[in-house]
ZAKOLBA-457519 format. One line per 8 residues: number of its first residue (from 1); their letters; for each residue x, y, z of C-alpha. Coordinates in pm, 1 decimal, decimal comma, m for minus. Last residue first. Example, Ala and Ser with C-alpha at 12.3 -4.5 7.8 and 13.67 -1.06 7.14 Angstrom:
BEGIN
2 = SA = 1367,0 m106,0 714,0; 1230,0 m450,0 780,0
! end
This chain:
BEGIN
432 = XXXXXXXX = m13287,6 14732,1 m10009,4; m13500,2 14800,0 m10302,6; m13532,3 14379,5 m10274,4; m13609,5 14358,7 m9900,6; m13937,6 14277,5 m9863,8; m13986,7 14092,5 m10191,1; m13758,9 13842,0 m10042,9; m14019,5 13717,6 m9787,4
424 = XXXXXXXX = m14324,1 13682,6 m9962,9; m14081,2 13533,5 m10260,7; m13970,1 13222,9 m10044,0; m14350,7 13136,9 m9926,1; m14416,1 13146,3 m10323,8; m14140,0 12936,0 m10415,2; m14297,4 12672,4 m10193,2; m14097,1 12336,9 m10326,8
416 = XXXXXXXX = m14011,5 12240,7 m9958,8; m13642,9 12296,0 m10019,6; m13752,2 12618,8 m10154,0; m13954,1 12715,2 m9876,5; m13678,5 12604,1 m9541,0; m13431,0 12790,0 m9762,7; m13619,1 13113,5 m9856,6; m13701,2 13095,1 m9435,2
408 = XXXXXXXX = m13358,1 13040,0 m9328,9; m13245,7 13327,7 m9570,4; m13516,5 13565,4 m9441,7; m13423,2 13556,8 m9061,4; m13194,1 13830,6 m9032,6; m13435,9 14039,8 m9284,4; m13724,6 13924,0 m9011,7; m13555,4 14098,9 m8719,5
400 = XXXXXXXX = m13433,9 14410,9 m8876,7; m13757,0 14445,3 m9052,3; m13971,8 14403,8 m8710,7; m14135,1 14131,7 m8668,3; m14526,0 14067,9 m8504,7; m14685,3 13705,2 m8365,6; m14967,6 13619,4 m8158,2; m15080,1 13275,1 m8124,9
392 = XXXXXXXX = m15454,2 13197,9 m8099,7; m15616,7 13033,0 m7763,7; m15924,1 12879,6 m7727,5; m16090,6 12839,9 m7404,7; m16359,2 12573,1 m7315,0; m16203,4 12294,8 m7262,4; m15890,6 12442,2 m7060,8; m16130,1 12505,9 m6769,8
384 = XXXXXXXX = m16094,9 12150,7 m6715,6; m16251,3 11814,9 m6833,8; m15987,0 11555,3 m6673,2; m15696,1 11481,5 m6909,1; m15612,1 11228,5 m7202,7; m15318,4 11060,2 m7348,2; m15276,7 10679,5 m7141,3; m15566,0 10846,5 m6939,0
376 = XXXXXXXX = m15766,8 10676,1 m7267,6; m15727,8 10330,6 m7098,4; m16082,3 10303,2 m7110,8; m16199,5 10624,8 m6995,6; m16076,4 10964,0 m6981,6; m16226,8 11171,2 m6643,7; m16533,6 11405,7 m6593,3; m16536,0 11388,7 m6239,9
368 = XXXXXXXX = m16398,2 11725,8 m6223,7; m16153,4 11811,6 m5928,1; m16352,1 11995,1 m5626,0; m16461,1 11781,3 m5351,3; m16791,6 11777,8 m5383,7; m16983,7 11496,0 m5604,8; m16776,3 11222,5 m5784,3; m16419,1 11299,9 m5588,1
360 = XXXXXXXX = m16641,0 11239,8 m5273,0; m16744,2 10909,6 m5426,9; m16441,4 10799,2 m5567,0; m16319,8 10712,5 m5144,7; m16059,3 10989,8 m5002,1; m16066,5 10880,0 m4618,8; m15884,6 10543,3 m4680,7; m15582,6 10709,4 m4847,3
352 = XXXXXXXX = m15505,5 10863,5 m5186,6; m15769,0 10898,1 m5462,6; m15606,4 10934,7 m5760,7; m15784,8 11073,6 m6071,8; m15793,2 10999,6 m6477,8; m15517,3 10755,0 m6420,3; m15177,5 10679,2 m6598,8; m14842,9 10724,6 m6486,3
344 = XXXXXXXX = m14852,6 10674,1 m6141,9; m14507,5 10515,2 m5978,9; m14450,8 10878,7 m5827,7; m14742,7 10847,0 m5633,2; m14595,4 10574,1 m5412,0; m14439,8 10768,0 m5161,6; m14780,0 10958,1 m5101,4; m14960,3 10650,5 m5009,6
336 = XXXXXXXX = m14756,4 10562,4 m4715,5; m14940,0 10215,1 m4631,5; m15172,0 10146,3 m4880,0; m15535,8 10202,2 m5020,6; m15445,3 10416,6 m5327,4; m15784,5 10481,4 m5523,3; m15736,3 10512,9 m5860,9; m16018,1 10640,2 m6105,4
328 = XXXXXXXX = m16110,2 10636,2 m6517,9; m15835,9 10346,5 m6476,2; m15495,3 10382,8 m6719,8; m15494,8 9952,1 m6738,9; m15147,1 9941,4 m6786,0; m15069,8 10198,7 m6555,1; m15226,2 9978,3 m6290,3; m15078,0 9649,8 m6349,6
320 = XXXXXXXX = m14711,5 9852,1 m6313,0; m14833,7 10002,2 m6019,9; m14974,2 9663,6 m5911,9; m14597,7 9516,9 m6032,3; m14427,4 9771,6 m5771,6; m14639,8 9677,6 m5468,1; m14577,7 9332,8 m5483,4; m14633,4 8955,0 m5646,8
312 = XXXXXXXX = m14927,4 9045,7 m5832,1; m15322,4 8898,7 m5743,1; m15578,4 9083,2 m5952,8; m15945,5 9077,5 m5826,4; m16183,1 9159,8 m6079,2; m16541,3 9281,1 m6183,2; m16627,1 9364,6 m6518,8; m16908,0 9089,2 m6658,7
304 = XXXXXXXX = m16975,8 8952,6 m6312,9; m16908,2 9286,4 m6094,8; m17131,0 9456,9 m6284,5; m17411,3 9206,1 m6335,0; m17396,4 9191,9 m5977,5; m17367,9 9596,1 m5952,3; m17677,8 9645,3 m6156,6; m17929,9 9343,4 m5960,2
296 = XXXXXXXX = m17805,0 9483,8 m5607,8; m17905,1 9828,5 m5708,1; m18154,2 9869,1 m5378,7; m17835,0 9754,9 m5158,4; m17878,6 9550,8 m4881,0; m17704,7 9244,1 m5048,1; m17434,4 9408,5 m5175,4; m17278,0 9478,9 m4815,9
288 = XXXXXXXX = m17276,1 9097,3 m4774,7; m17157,3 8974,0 m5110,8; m16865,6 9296,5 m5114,6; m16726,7 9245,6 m4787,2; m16661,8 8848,0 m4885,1; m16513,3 8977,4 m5181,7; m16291,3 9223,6 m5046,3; m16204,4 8969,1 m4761,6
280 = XXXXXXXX = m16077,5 8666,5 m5017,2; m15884,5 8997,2 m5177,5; m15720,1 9020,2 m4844,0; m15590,7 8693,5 m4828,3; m15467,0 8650,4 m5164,1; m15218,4 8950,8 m5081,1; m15049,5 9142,1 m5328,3; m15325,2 9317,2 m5436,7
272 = XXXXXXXX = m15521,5 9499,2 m5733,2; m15919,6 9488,8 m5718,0; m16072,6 9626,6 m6035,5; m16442,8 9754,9 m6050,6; m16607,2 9806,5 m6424,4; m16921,5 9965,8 m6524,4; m17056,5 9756,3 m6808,9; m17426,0 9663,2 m6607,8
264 = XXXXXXXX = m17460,4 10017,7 m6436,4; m17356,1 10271,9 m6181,1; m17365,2 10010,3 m5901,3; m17052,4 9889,3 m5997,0; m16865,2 10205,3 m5888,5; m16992,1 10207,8 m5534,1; m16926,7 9852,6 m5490,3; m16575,6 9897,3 m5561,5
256 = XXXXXXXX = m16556,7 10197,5 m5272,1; m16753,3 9977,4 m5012,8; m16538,1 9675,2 m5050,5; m16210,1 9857,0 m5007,8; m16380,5 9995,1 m4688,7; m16476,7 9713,2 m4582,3; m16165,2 9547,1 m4658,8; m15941,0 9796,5 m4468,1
248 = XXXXXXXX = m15622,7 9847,6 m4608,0; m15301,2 9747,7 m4389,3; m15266,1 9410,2 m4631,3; m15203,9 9634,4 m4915,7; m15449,0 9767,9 m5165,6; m15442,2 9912,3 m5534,6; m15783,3 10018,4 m5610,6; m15937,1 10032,3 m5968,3
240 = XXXXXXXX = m16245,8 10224,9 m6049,3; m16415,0 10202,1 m6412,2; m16713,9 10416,5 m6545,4; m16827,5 10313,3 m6943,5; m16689,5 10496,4 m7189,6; m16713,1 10892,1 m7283,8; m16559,3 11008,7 m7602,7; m16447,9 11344,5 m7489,4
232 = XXXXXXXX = m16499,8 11715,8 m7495,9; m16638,8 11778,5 m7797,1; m16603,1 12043,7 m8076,6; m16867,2 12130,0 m8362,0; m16866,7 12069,1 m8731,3; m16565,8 11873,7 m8724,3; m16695,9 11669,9 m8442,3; m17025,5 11595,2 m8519,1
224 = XXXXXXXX = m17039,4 11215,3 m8607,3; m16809,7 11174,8 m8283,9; m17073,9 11299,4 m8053,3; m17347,9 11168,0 m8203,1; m17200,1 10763,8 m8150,2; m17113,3 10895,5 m7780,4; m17473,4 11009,6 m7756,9; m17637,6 10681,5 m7906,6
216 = XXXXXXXX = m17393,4 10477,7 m7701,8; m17563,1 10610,7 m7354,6; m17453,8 10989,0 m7204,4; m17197,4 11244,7 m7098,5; m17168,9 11583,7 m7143,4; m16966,0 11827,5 m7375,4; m17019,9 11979,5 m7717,8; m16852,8 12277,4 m7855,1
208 = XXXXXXXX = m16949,5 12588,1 m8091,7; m17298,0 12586,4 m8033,2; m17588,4 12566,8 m8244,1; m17922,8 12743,8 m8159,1; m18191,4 12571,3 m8029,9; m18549,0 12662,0 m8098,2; m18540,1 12691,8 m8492,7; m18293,1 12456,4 m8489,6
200 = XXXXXXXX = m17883,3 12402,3 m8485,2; m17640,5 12165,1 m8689,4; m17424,5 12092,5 m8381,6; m17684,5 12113,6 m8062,2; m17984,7 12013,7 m8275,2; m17793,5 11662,6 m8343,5; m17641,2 11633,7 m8009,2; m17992,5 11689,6 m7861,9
192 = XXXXXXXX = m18143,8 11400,4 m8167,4; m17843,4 11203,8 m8063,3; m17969,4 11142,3 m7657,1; m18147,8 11429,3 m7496,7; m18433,8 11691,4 m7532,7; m18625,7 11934,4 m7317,9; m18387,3 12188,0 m7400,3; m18244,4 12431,3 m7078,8
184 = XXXXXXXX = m18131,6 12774,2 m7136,9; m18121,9 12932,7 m6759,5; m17813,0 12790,8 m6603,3; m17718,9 13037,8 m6306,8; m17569,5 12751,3 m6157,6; m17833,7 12739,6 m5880,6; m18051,9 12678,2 m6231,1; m17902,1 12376,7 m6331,6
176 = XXXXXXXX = m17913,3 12208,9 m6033,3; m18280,5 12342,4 m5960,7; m18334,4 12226,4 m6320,0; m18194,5 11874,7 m6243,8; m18361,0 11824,5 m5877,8; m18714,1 11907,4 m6050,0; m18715,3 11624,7 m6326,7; m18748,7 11790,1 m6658,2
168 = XXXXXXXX = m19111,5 11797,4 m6765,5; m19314,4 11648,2 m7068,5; m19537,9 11369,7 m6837,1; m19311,1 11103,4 m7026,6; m18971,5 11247,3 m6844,0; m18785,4 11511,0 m7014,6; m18432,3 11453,3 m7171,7; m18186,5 11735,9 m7067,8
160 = XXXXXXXX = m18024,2 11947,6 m7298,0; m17813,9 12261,4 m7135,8; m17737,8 12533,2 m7365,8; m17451,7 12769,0 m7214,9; m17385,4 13106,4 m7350,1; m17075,7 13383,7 m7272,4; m16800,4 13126,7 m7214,3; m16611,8 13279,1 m6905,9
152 = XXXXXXXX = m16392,0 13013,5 m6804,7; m16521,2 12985,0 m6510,9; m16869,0 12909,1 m6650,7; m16751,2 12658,8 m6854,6; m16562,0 12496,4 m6566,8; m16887,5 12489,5 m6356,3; m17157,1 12339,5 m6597,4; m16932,6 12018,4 m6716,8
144 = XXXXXXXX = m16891,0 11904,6 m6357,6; m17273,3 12079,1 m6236,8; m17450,4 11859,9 m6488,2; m17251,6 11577,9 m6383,3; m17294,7 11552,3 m6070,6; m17714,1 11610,2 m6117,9; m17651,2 11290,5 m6308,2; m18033,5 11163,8 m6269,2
136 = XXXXXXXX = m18018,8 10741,0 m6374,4; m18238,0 10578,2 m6570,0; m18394,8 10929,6 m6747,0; m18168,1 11220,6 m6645,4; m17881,0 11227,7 m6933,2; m17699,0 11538,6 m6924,7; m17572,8 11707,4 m7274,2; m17427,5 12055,0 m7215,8
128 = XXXXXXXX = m17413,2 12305,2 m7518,9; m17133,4 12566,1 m7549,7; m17117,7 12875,4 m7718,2; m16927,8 13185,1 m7715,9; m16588,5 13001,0 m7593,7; m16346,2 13152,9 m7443,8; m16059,4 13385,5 m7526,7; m15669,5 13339,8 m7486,7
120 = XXXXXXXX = m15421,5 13540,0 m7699,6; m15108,3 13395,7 m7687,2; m14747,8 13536,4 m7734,4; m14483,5 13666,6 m7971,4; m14307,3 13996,1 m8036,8; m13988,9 14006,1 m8200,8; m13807,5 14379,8 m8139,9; m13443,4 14230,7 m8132,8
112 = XXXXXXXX = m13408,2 14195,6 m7811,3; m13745,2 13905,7 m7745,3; m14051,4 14076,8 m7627,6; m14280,3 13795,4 m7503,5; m14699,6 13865,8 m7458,9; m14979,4 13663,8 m7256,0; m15337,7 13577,7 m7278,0; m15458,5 13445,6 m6968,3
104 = XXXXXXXX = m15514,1 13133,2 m6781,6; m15768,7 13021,0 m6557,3; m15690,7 12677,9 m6396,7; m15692,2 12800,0 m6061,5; m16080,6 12877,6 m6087,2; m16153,1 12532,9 m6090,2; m16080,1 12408,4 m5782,4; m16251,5 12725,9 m5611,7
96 = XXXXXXXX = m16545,5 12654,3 m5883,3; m16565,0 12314,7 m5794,5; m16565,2 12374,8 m5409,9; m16890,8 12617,8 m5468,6; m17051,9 12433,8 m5657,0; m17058,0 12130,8 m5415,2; m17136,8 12340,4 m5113,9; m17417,9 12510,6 m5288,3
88 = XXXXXXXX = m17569,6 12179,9 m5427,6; m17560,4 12031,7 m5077,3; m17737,2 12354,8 m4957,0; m17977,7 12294,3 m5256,0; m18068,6 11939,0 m5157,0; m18108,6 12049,0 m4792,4; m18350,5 12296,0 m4900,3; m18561,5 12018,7 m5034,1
80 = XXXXXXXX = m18691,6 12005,0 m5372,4; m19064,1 12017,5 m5526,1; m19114,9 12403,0 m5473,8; m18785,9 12494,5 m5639,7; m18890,2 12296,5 m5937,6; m19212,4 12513,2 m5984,3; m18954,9 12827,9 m6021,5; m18741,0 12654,2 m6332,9
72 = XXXXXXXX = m19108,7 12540,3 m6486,1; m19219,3 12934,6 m6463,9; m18903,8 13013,8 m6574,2; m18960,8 12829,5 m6914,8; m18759,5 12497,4 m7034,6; m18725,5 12525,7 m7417,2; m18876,4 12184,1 m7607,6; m19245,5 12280,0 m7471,3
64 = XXXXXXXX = m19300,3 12511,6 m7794,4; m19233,6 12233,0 m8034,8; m19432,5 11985,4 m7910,6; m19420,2 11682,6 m7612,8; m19682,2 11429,9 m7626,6; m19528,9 11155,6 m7619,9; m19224,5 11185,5 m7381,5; m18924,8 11053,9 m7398,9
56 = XXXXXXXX = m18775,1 10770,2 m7651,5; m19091,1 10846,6 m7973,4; m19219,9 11183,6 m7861,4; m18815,1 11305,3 m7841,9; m18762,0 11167,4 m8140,8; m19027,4 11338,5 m8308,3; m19001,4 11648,5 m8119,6; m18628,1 11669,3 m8249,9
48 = XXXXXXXX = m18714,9 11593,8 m8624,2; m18978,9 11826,9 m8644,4; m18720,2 12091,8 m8500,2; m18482,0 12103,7 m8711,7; m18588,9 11854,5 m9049,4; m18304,5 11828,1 m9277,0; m18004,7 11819,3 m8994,8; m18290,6 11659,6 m8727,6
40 = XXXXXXXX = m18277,9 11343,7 m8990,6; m17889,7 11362,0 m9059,0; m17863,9 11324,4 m8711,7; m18092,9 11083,9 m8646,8; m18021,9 10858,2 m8953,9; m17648,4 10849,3 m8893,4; m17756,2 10772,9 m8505,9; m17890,1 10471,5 m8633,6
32 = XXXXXXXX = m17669,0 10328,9 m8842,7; m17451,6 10409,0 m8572,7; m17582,3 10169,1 m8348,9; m17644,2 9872,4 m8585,8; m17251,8 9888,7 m8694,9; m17116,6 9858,6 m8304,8; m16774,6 9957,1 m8276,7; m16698,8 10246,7 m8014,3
24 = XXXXXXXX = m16384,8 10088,9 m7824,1; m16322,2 10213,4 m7496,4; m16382,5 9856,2 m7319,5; m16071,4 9694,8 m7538,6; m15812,5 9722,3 m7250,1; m16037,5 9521,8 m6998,4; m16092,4 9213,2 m7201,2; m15737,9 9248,4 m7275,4
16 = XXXXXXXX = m15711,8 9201,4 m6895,0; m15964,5 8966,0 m6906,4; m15778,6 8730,6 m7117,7; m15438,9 8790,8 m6931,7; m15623,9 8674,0 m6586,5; m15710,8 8379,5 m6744,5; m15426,4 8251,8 m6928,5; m15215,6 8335,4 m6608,4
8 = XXXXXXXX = m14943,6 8658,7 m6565,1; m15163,5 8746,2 m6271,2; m15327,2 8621,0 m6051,4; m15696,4 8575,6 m6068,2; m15985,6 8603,4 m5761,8; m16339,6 8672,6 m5947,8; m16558,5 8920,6 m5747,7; m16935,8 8788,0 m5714,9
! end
């Protein structure tokens, strides 16, 4: 199931440019078809939307069943167990500690000479969450791009969730949504939702950013829209690489790649070791605790099409592999972890030590899970509170302090050809 290469060989070079080309977003046929959606609900609002929605969702949705209604939010409680809410309570509740120390706020220099410069730093009014809940529920997710909005103070959220074919969302997603104090929930995903989220419809207004993951179609959307709207990210498909010793624990190792793959078909799960020997034991670990696993069939294709062991010749070339790569997530599964951080350069997260597997970083320990994506950690950050502020610069002279500065400025213009930006200044001083 996991294929063995070393490195620096025909093979393994092949699949790691294999690897390097996964966040590309090139297929024609899609985007023909998202074109059409968008420019489709653009023209149409509404119409457009429940069309859609009738034709991938559910068929007999209308118009007035596209906005979720409290009565649906309070019939959801009744379907979900209180354990399911305490879990949600603990997650939220460690995202929005983790979270909250990323606030900024606007700030103001005074230099000596009476120049005053600084940021002003507001939030967003508007942001629209897209959360797929169809093939797989991302209640996770939801409450990743939820939270940090909410910390960062953006006065309206518009979640879009698609509904299942009986015209409902499922019960653990507006529970989710609602414990976040979520109440404007769409009965809509995929581009139509990214569609009615930019351009705006009768029943859902536009917002002023974009965040959330989802299939193709959504990416596609996404980056049709922005211009007219923000995003967060182009999202690609989930990846996990672990750099291992021979101290790490092959079960464990095993468990952690496994739980990656599962996600779907183009996930990808990266082994990188010194030792032959213990990936041989990864990928015995990984056939047997596979096989009692109800996604067997998504994490086989998974580890077929993305799965690999790397063999290098130390510790300092699987760093080297690793930055290469830039993995969505790291886990470090070697001796002294913590003296090694200083060789990563590019990763979304790092998981450090046997105790930290990707799947406590996914759901409750704090961090977003929202990370860059093929190779994009070369450049690119977790979602954070950052996301959804804007700031603008702040900036006041006095005359003493611009006249000092006037014959840079008439220099800087003129050599630039902008006789204009040279006379704004002058004409300031010339009774002087």
């Amino acid at each position: 199931m996991l294929r063995i290469l070393e490195t620096h060989t025909p093979e393994a070079d092949t699949f790691l440019s294999k690897l390097k080309e996964r966040g590309r977003l090139t297929d024609e046929s899609i985007l023909k078809t998202v074109r059409r959606t968008l420019s489709d609900v653009q023209a149409e609002g509404d119409k457009a939307v429940v069309r859609y929605t009738r034709k991938l969702d559910a068929p007999r949705i209308s118009a007035k069943e596209l906005k979720v209604s409290r009565e649906e939010i309070g019939e959801a409680y009744l379907e979900v167990p209180s354990e399911f809410i305490d879990a949600i309570t603990h997650a939220r509740t460690n995202i929005e500690k983790f979270h909250q120390k990323q606030l900024r706020t606007s700030w103001m220099s005074t230099e000596p000479n009476g120049v005053m410069l600084g940021h002003l730093i507001r939030p967003l009014r508007r942001v629209g969450v897209h959360v797929p809940a169809i093939s797989q529920l991302l209640v996770s997710s939801l409450l990743m791009n939820v939270i940090p909005a909410i910390v960062a103070g953006v006065e309206e959220i518009a979640t879009c969730i698609p509904p299942m074919r009986n015209r409902s969302i499922n019960p653990y997603m507006l529970v989710a949504a609602s414990e976040c104090g979520i109440r404007e929930i769409y009965k809509c995903g995929g581009a139509q939702a990214v569609a009615a989220m930019a351009y705006g419809t009768d029943t859902i207004p536009s917002v002023d950013k974009i965040v959330g993951p989802g299939n193709l179609y959504v990416q596609f959307a996404k980056k049709e829209v922005y211009g007219h709207v923000d995003i967060d990210k182009l999202a690609g498909p989930s990846e996990i690489l672990v750099i291992a010793d021979s101290t790490a624990d092959p079960d464990y190792v095993a468990a952690d790649l496994i739980s990656q793959a599962e996600h779907k078909a183009d996930s990808a799960a990266i082994l990188v070791t010194p030792s032959l020997g213990f990936a041989e034991q990864v990928k015995t670990a990984i056939e047997v605790q596979g096989a009692s696993l109800p996604r067997y069939d998504e994490l086989t294709q998974s580890f077929e099409n993305w799965g690999a062991a790397f063999i290098t010749s130390d510790l300092v070339e699987a760093f080297v592999f690793a930055n290469e790569i830039a993995p969505e997530h790291l886990e470090l599964h070697i001796e002294n972890p913590f003296e090694w951080l200083g060789n990563v350069q590019n990763a979304g997260a790092v998981l450090i030590g046997p105790y930290s597997p990707e799947a406590v970083g996914d759901y409750i320990a704090g961090p977003n899970h929202v990370l860059p994506t093929g190779t994009a950690a070369r450049y690119a950050s977790p979602l954070s509170v950052d996301d959804f502020l804007k700031k603008t610069s702040l900036i006041s002279y006095t005359k003493t302090a611009l006249e000092k500065v006037t014959p840079a400025v008439v220099k800087l213009a003129e050599v630039e050809g902008l006789e204009g930006h040279a006379a704004a200044m002058k004409i300031r001083f010339e009774e002087d």
